[in-house]
C-alpha positions in Angstrom: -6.6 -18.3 2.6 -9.6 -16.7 1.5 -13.3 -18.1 1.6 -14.5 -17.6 -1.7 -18.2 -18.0 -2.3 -19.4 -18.6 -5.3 -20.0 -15.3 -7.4 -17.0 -13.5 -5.2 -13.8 -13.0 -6.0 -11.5 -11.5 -3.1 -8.2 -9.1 -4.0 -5.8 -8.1 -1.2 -4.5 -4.8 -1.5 -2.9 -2.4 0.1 -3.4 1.6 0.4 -0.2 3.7 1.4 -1.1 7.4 2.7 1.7 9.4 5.0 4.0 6.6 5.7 1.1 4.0 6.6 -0.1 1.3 5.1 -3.5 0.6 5.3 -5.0 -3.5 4.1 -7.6 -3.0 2.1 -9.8 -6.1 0.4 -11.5 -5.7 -3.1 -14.3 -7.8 -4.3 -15.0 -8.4 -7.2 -18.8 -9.7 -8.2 -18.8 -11.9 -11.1 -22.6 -12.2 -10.8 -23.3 -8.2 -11.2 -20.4 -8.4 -14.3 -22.3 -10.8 -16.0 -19.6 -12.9 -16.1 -19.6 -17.1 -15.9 -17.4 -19.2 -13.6 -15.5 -20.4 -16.3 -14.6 -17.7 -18.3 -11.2 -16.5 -18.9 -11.5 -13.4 -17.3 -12.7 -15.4 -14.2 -9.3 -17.5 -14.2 -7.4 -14.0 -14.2 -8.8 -12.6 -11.1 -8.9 -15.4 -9.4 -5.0 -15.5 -10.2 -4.7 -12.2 -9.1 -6.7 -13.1 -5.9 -4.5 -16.1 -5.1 -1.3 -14.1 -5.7 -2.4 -11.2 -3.4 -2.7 -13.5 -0.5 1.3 -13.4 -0.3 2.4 -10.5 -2.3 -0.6 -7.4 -1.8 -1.5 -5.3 -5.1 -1.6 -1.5 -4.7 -5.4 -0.3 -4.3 -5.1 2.0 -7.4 -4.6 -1.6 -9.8 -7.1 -3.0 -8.2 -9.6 -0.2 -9.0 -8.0 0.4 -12.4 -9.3 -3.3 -13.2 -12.6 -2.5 -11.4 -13.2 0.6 -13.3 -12.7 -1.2 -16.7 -15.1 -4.0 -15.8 -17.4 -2.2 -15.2 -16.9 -0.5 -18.4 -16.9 -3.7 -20.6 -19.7 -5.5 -18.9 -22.4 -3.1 -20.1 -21.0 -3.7 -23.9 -22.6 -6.6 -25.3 -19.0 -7.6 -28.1 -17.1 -6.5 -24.8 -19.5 -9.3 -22.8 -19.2 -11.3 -25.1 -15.1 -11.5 -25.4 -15.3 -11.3 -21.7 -17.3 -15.1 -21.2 -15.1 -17.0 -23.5 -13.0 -19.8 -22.1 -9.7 -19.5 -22.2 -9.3 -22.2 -24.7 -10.6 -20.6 -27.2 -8.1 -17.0 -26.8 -6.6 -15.6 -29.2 -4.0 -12.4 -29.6 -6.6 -10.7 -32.0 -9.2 -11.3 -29.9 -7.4 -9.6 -26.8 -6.7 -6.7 -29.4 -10.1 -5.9 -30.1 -11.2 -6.0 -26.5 -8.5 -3.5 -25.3 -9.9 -1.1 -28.5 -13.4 -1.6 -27.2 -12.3 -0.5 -23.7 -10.2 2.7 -24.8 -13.1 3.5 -27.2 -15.4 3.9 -24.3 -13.2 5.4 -22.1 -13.0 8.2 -24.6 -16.9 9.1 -24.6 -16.0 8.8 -21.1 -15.3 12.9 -19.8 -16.2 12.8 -16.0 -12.8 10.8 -16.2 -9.5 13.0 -16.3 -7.1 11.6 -19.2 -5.0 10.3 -16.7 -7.7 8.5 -15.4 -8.8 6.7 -18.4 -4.8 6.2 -19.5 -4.2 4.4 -16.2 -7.5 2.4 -16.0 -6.5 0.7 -19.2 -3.4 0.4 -18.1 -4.1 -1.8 -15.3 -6.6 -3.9 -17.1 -4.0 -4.5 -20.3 -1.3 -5.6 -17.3 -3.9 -8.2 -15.7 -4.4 -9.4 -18.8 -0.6 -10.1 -20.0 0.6 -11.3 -16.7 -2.2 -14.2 -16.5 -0.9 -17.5 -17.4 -4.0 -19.2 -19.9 -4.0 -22.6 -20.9 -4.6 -22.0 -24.9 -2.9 -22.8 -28.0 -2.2 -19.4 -28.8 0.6 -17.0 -27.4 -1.3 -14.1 -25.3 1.6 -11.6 -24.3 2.6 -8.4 -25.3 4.4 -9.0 -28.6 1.5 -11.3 -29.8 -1.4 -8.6 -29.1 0.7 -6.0 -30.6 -1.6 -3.2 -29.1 -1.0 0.6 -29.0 -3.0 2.7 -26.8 -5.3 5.7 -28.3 -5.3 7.1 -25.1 -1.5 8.1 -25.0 1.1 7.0 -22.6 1.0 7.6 -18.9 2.4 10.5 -18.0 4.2 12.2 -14.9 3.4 15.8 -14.9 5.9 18.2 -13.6 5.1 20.0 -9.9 4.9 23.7 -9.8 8.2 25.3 -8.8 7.8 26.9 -5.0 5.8 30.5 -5.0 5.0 29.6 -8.7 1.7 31.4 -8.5 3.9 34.7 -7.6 6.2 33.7 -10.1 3.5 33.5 -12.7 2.0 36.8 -12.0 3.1 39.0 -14.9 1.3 42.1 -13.1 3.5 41.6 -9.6 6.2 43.9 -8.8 8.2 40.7 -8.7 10.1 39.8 -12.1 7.8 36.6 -13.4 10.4 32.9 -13.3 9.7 32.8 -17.3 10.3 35.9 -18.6 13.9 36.9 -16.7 16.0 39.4 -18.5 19.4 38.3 -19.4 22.8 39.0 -21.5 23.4 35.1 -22.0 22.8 31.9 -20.6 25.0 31.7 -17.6 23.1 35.1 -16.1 19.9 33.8 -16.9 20.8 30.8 -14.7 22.3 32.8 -11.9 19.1 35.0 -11.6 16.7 32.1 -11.9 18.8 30.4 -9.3 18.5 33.5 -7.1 14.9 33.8 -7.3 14.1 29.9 -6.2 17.3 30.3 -4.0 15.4 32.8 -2.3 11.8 31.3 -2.2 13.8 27.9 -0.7 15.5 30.5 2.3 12.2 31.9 3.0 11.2 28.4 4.1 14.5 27.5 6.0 14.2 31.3 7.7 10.4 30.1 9.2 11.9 26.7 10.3 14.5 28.6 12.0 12.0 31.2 13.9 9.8 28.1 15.1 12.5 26.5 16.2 14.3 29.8 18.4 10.9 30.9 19.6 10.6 27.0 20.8 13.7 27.2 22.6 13.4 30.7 24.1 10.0 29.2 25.4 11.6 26.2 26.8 14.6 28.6 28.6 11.8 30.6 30.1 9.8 27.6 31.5 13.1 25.7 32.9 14.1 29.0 34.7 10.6 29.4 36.0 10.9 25.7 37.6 14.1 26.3 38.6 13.3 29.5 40.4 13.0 29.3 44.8 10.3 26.8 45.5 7.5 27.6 48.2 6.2 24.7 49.9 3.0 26.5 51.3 2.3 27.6 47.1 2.5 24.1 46.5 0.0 23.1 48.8 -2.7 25.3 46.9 -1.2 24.7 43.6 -1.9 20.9 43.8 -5.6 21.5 44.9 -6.3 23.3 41.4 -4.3 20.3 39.4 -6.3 17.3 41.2 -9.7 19.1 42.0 -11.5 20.3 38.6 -13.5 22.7 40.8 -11.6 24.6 43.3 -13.9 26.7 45.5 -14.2 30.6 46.2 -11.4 30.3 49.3 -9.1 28.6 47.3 -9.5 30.9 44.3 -9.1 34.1 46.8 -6.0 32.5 48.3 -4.9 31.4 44.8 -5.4 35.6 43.7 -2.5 36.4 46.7 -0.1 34.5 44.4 2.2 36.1 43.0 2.2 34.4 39.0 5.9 33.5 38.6 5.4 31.8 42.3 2.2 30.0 40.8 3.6 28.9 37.8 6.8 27.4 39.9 5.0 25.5 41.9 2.4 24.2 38.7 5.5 23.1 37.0 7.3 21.5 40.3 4.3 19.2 41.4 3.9 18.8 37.0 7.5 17.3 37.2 7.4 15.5 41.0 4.2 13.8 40.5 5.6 12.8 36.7 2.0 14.2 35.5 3.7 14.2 31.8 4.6 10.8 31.9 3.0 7.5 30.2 -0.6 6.4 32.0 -0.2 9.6 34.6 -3.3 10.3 36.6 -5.4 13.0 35.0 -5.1 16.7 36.3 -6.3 20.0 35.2 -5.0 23.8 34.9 -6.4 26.5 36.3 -6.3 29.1 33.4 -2.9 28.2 32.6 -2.9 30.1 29.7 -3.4 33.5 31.2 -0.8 32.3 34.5 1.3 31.8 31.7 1.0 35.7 30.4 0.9 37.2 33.7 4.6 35.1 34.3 5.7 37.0 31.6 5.7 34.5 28.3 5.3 36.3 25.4 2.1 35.6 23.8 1.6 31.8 21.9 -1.4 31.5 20.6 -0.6 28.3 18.6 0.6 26.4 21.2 -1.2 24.3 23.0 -0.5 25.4 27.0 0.0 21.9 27.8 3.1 21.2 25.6 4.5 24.7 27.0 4.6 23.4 30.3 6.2 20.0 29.0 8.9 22.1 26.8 11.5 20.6 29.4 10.4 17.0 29.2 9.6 16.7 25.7 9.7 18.3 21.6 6.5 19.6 20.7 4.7 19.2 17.2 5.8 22.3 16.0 9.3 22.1 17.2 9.4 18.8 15.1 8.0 19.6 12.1 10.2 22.7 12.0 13.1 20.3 12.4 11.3 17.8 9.7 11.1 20.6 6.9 14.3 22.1 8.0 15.7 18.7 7.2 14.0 18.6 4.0 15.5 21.8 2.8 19.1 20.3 3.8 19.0 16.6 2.3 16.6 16.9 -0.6 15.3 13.7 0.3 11.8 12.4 -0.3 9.2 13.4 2.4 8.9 9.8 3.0 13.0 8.7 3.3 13.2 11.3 5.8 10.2 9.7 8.2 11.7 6.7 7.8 14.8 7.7 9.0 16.2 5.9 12.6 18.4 6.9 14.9 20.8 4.1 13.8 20.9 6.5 10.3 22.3 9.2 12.6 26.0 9.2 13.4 28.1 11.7 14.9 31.9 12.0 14.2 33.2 13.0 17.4 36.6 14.0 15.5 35.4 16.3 12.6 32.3 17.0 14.5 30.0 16.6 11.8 26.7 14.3 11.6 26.4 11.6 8.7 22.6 10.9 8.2 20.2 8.6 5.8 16.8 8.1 5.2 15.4 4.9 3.6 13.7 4.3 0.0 11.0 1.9 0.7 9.7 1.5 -3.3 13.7 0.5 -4.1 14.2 -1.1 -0.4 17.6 1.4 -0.1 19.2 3.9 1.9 19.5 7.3 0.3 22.9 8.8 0.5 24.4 9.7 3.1 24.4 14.2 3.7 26.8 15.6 5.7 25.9 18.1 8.3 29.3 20.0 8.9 30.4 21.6 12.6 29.5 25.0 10.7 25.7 24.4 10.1 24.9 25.3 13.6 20.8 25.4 12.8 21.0 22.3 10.8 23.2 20.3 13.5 20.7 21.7 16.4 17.7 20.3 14.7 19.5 17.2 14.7 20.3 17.5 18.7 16.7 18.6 19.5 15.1 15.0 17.0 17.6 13.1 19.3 17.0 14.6 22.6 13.1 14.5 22.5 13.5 10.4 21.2 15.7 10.1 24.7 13.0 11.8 26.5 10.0 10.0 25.2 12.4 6.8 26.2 12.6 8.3 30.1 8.5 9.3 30.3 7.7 5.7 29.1 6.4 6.6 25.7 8.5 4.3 23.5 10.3 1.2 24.3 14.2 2.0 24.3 14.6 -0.5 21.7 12.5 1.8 19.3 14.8 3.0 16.6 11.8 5.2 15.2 12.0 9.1 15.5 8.6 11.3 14.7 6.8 10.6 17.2 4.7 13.5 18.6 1.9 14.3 20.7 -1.3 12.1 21.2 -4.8 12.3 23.3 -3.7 8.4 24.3 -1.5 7.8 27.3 -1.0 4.6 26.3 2.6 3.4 24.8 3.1 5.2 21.1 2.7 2.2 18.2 2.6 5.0 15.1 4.4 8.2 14.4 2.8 11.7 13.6 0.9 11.2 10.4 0.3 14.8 10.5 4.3 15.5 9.8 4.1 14.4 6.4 0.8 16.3 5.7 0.6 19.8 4.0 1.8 22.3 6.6 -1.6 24.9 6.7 -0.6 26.4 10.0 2.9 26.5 9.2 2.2 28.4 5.9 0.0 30.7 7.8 1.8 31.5 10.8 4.6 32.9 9.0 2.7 34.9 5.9 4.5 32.0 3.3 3.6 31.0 -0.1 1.5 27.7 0.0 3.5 24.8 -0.9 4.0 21.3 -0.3 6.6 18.9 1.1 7.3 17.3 -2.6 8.0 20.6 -3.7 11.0 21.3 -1.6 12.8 18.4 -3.0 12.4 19.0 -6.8 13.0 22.8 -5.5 16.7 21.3 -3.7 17.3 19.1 -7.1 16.6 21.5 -9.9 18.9 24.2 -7.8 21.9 21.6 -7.3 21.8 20.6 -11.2 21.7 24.2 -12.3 24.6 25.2 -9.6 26.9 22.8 -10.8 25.6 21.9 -13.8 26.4 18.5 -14.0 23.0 16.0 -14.4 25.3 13.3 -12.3 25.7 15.7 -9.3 22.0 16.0 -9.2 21.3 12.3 -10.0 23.4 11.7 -6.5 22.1 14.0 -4.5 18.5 13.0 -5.4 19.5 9.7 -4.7 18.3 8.1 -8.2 19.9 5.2 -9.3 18.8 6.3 -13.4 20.0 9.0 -14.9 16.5 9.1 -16.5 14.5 9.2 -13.6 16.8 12.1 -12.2 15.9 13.8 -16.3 12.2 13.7 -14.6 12.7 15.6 -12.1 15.1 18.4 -13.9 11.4 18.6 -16.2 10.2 20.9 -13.9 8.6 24.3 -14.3 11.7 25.7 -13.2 13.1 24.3 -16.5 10.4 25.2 -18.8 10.2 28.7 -17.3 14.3 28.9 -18.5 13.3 27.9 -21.7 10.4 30.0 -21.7 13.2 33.4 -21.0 14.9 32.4 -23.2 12.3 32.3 -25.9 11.3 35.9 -24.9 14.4 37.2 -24.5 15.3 35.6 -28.1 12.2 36.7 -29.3 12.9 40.4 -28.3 16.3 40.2 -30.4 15.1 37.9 -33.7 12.4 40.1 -34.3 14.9 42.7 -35.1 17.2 40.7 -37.3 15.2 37.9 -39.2 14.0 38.5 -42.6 11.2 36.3 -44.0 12.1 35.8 -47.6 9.8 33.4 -48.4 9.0 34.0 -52.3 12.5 32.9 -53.6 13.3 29.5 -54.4 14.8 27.2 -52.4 18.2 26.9 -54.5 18.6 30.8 -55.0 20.2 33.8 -53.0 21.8 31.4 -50.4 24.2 29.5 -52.1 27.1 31.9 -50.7 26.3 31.6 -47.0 27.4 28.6 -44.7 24.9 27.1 -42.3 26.1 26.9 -39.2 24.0 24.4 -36.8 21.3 26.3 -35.4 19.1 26.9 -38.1 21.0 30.5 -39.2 23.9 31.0 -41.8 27.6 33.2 -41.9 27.9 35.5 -44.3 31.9 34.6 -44.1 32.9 32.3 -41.9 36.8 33.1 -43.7 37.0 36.9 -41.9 35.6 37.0 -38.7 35.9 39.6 -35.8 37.4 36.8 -33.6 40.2 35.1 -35.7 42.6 35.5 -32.9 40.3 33.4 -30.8 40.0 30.2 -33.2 44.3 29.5 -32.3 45.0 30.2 -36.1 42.2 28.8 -37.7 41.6 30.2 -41.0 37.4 29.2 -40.9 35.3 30.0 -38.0 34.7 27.0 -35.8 31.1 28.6 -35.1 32.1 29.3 -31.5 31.2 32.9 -30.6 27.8 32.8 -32.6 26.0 32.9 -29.0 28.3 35.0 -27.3 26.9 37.9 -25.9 24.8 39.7 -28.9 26.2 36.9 -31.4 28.6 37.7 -34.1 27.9 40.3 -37.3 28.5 37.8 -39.7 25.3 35.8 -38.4 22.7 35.8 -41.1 18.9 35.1 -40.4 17.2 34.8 -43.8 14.4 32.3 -43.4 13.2 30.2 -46.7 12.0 27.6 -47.1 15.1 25.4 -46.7 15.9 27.3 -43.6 12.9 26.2 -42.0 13.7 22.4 -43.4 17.6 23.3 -41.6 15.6 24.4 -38.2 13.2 21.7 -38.2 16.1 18.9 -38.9 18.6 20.4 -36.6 15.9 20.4 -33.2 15.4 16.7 -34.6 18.5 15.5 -34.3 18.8 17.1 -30.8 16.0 15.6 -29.6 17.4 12.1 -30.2 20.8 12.6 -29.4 21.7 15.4 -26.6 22.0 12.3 -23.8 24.2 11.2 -26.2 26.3 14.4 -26.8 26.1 15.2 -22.9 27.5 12.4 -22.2 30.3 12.7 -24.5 31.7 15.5 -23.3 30.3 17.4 -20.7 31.8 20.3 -20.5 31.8 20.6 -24.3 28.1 20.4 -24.4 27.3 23.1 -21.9 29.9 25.6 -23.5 29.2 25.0 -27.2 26.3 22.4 -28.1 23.8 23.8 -25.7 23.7 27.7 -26.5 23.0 26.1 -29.9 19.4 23.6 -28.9 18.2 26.5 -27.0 18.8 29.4 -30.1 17.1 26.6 -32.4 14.5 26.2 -30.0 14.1 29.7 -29.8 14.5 30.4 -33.5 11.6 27.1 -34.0 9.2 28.8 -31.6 9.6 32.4 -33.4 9.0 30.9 -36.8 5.7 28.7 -35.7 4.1 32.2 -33.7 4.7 34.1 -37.3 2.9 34.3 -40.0 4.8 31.9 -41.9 3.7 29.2 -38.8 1.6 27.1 -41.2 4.8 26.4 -43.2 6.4 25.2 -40.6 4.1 22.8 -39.6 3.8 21.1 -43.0 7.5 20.6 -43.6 7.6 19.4 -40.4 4.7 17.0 -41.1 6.7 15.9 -43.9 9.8 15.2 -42.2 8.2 12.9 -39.6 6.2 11.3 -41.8 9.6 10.6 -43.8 
C-alpha cells in the first residue's frame, strides 16, 4: 500500500519499451492544482491510485490526466467545477468542464492534434469510470459529450522504400501512379514492386547470415588445425599478461599466423575463457592475426565474437535470423521476441517446423506458420536460434530451464536475466551495411499483410495470417499507403482516360437530354443497354447486366455526360458504398471482387475527377445537401 501524505496522490504505472516493462510511479500534487481534499476530482485519483496498486495504468493515461490538470487548474470556471464535492455533480456540469478542456487544448499548438485528442481522452475516461456518491447519473449516456477535437485516430505506416516510391523524378516507376490495363495488372505490378522491396530485406538477412557461417567454418578449421604445444606456451602469455615484453613480441613475430591463431583459439576453448564468470584475458592485436590468417575483412564484428563463432550466435547472426523471421511469419516485432523454444516444434516425419509467437495485449498465441523442408534459409535460421540457446545452456549463461530465446551478447559475465533490447530496435547498422532503404520492424509486417490480402484477395486470409481476431482491426492494417497509393493509380490512370470522354453539360436541366439513357451504378449511363457488343456473353439476356462496363477500355455504349443529376447519381452511389461494401463483401466474395468492386473504384475515380474540375464547387454543395438530408 502506498503512504500517502497529505497533498500527494500516488499512481502506479507502468511504461512498456522493446519488450520490457519498466514501473513507473506518478504523483499527483493536489496542493500545486489548487485543488481541496474533498473535492470530487480528489475522490477520482485517489480511486485510480488505489486501483493501480493491483492492476498498473499505462504511463501515457497517467500523463493524459496530468496534462489536462494542469490545463484546467489555471481556468478559474474550470477550478471552480474542479473543487465541488461530489454531491453536488451533475451530467451538465461534467459537460461543460470537458468543453472547457477541449477549448483550451485548441489554443493549445505546441501540442500535435493527436496529442490534445488523447489528453482528453484520458481525462473523459477517469472521469466515467469513477464511482461518485451523488444523486445524479454521471456516465457516458448522461453527459452526452462529443468531442471538438475529433476522434483518435491510427495513422497508416509508410509502405517499405516509400520515400523511393514517392519520388516522381526517380528512374523507378512512383507506387501511386502505376500504369495499368485493368485492375488485376495494377495489382500484380504493385505487388511486384513491394514484393521486391520485401526480398531486398530477406536477400541482406540471408548474406549476414552466410558470411556468419563462412566465418564460423573458417574459425573451427583454424582450431581444428595441428596444435603446437611450444606456440601455446607463448600464446597464453599474451592472453593472461596485458603487457607482453619485447622477447616475447620477437618470439611471437616467428609465428607463423594460422599457428598463432590455433593456439589463441585452443587455450580460448581449454581454459573455457568464453564461458560464464571466466577470468579476464586479453588479445594481442587479434584483429590484424585475424587478417594475416586469412579472414576476409569484418569490420563490424567485434573480434571477440569471431573467435567465439564456435561456441556461440553473435548479435548480428540473430538479428539476421530475427528479421528473417519477420519477413516469413508477419508477426508483430514483439510476438516474435516472445517466442520460446516450447513454440518451436519439429515434425520429424514431414520435416517441417510449426512455430508461434505470443500476443501479450490479447494474452494469445499467434498462429501457428509452417516452415516447410523446402525453405532451407528459413529452416536454418531456425537451427542456428536453437543451437546458440543450447550453447548459452553449456557456457553457463542461462539456466536450462530458460525457455527464453534472444539472448545476445553483454559486457556482464554474470547469468543473463533480460534478452537483447537492441533486437527489437530500428536496425541503423543493418540498413547501412547493406546500402537498404531505411525502415522499421513494424513495417515488415503491414508490408507481409497488405501483400497476402492482395495475393489472394480474400480479407479473411489476411485477417489469419495477421493473426487478428476482428475482421476490422485486420481493415486497419489493409489502410495502408500501399492501399491508397492503388487507389491513387487508379485515379490517374482513370483520370488520363475520363478526360477524354466526359462531357460537362452543365447548363441543361436536370430533367432534359437524359431521359433515354439508363444509369448504370457507377455514376455513368448506356446509351442502349438492349444492343450491346457482348450479347453472347450475358447467356441470352436481352438487357445488359452492366458486366463488361470495366472491362478493359469499358464498353461503347458507356455514356459520360455529367449534369447536375449525374453528380447527385455519383455522390449517392459512393454513399451507399461507403456504408455497405462489408456488407456486399461479405455476401459474396467473389462477386464483389469481379463485379461490385471495378464499380467503387470507377465512382471513386469518376468523384475525384469531377471535384479537381471546374465544376468542383458543385460537387461540394450537392453533396452538402445530401448529408445534411
Amino acid at each position: 500500500m502506498f503512504k500517502q501524505s497529505e497533498n500527494s496522490i500516488f499512481v502506479k504505472s507502468i511504461l512498456r519499451s522493446n519488450g520490457r516493462v519498466y514501473d513507473r510511479t506518478n504523483v499527483f500534487d493536489l496542493a500545486t492544482l489548487g485543488i481541496v481534499q474533498d473535492a470530487w476530482i480528489a475522490i477520482a485519483l485517489k480511486q485510480i491510485s488505489s486501483r493501480s496498486i493491483h492492476e498498473k495504468v499505462t504511463t501515457s493515461y497517467t500523463y493524459g490526466i496530468q496534462q489536462a490538470l494542469n490545463e484546467l487548474s489555471v481556468d478559474s470556471d474550470a477550478i471552480e467545477i474542479l473543487n465541488k464535492k461530489e454531491s453536488t455533480l451533475t451530467a451538465p456540469l461534467m459537460h461543460r468542464l470537458f468543453l472547457i478542456l477541449e477549448r483550451r487544448l485548441l489554443r493549445r499548438t505546441d501540442k500535435k492534434a493527436e496529442s490534445r485528442r488523447k489528453i482528453s481522452f484520458s481525462f473523459r475516461n477517469l472521469v466515467i469510470h469513477t464511482s461518485f456518491n451523488c444523486r445524479n447519473e454521471i456516465s457516458r449516456e448522461s453527459i452526452n459529450y462529443k468531442t471538438i477535437l475529433g476522434t483518435l485516430q491510427t495513422y497508416p505506416r509508410p509502405v517499405l522504400n516509400s520515400a523511393q516510391h514517392d519520388k516522381t523524378h526517380s528512374n523507378e516507376i512512383p507506387l501511386g501512379a502505376v500504369p495499368h490495363k485493368n485492375y488485376n495488372e495494377l495489382i500484380s505490378k504493385s505487388i511486384d514492386l513491394l514484393s521486391t522491396d520485401l526480398q531486398k530485406i530477406i536477400d541482406a538477412c540471408i548474406t549476414d547470415l552466410n558470411s556468419i557461417k563462412a566465418l564460423r567454418k573458417f574459425v573451427i578449421s583454424a582450431e581444428d588445425s595441428k596444435r603446437s604445444a611450444s606456440t601455446e606456451i607463448i600464446i597464453r602469455r599474451f592472453i593472461y599478461k596485458p603487457y607482453p615484453t619485447s622477447y616475447d613480441i620477437k618470439r611471437y613475430e616467428t609465428i607463423c599466423p594460422k599457428k598463432r591463431l590455433n593456439a589463441y583459439l585452443n587455450i580460448l576453448k581449454d581454459d573455457k575463457l568464453f564461458y560464464k564468470g571466466a577470468r579476464l584475458w586479453v588479445g594481442y592485436r587479434t584483429s590484424e592475426l585475424l587478417q594475416q590468417a586469412g579472414i576476409p575483412s569484418t569490420p563490424e564484428f567485434n573480434t571477440r565474437h569471431i573467435l567465439a563463432l564456435p561456441f556461440r550466435a553473435c548479435f548480428i547472426e540473430l538479428q539476421a535470423i530475427f528479421i528473417l523471421l519477420l519477413c516469413r511469419t508477419g508477426w508483430n516485432k514483439a510476438s516474435l521476441f516472445a517466442m520460446e523454444i516450447k513454440n518451436i516444434i519439429y515434425d520429424e516425419e514431414y520435416g517441417h517446423y510449426e512455430i508461434q509467437g505470443y500476443k501479450s495485449k490479447t494474452d494469445d498465441f499467434t498462429p501457428p506458420v509452417f516452415i516447410d523442408r523446402n525453405e532451407k534459409q528459413y529452416q536454418d535460421a531456425i537451427r542456428r536460434l536453437i543451437w546458440n540457446r543450447t550453447q548459452l545452456i553449456v557456457l553457463e549463461f542461462i539456466p536450462a530451464t530458460e525457455q527464453r530465446l534472444w539472448f545476445s551478447w553483454t559486457t556482464s559475465k554474470d547469468m543473463y536475466t533480460e534478452r537483447s533490447v537492441m533486437i527489437q530496435m530500428t536496425p541503423d547498422a543493418f540498413i547501412e551495411r547493406h546500402s537498404l532503404f531505411n525502415f522499421t520492424l513494424e513495417q515488415i509486417r503491414e508490408q507481409v499483410g497488405s501483400l497476402e490480402h492482395y495475393t489472394t484477395r480474400s480479407t479473411e486470409h489476411t485477417r489469419r495470417k495477421l493473426g487478428h481476431s476482428s475482421i476490422g482491426t485486420t481493415g486497419q492494417y489493409l489502410d495502408q499507403l500501399f492501399t491508397r497509393n492503388i487507389n491513387s493509380s487508379i485515379n490517374l490512370e482513370f483520370q488520363k482516360r475520363l478526360e477524354k470522354k466526359i462531357i460537362f453539360n452543365m447548363t441543361k436541366t436536370q430533367t432534359a437530354g437524359t431521359l433515354a439513357l439508363i444509369p448504370i451504378g457507377d455514376g455513368t449511363l448506356c446509351s442502349d443497354p438492349f444492343n450491346h457488343p457482348f450479347k453472347s456473353h450475358e447467356s441470352g439476356e436481352s438487357i445488359c447486366q452492366a458486366h463488361h462496363c470495366h472491362i478493359g477500355d469499358g464498353c461503347p455504349n458507356r455514356v459520360i455526360e455529367i449534369d447536375e443529376m449525374r453528380i447527385t447519381e455519383v455522390v449517392r452511389t459512393r454513399n451507399y458504398y461507403y456504408h455497405h461494401w462489408k456488407q456486399l463483401y461479405a455476401e459474396n466474395n467473389e462477386h464483389f471482387s469481379m463485379r461490385i468492386a471495378p464499380r467503387v473504384i470507377f465512382n471513386d475515380a469518376l468523384y475525384n475527377f469531377i471535384s479537381s474540375s471546374a465544376y468542383g464547387y458543385i460537387l461540394r454543395q450537392i453533396e452538402a445537401t445530401i448529408n445534411h438530408d
